[in-house]
N, C-alpha and C positions, 0 to 999 in steps of 0.2 A: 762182499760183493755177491750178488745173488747168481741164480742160475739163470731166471726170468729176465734179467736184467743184459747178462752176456747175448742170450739171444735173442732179444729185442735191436741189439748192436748190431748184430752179425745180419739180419736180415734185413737191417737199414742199409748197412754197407752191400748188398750186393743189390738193393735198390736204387740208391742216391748215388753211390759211387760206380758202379757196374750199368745201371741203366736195364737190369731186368726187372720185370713186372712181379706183384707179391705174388699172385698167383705158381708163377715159376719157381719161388725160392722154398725148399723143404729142409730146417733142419731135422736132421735124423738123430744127429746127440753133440751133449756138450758134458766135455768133463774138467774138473777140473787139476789142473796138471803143479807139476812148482815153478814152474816161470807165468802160469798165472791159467787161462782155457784155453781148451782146445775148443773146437768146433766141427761136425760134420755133415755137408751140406750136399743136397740134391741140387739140381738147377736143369730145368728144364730151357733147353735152348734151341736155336734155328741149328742145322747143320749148314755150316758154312760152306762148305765143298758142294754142296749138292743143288746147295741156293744160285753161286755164280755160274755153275753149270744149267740153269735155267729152268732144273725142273721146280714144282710144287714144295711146298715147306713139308719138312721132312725133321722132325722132332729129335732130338736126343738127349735121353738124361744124363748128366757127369755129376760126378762127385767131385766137391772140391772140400779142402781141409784149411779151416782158419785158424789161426795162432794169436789170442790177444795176451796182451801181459798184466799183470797184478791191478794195472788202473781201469784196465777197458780198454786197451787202446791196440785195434788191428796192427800187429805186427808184422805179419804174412799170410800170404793165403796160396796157393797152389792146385790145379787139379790132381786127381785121382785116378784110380781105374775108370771106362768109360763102362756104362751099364747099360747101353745100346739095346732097342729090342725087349727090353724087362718090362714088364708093366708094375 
């Protein structure tokens, strides 16, 4: 299994599945682990708190961390530290 290949996966799923735009999706690194790759991803998204409170879209980047196993296949994903503010 390639490397091109895991990340090609990863930024479909937080496409197709997640509903952010490519533009949004940055992976940062994939490695591979022994239960199969890891993945490390930026995502640039609306802050939700700040959206319902009715001010103007207010950006923030999160990191989130993908887990696929030996076939390709998303096993889990979770965010991360938030990176708020960083450009």
């Amino acid at each position: 299994m390639s490397v091109i290949k895991a990340r090609k996966l990863v930024v479909s799923f937080f496409i197709s599945e997640l509903g952010y735009e490519k533009d949004a999706v940055q992976v940062l690194g994939i490695k591979k682990i022994e239960a199969g790759w890891e993945a490390k991803v930026i995502v640039t998204e609306t802050n939700r708190h700040l959206k319902k409170l009715g001010y103007p879209p207010v950006y923030d980047k999160n990191i989130y961390f993908v887990n696929l196993d030996q076939d390709l296949e998303i096993v889990s994903y979770w965010t991360g530290e938030c990176s708020e503010g960083e450009d």
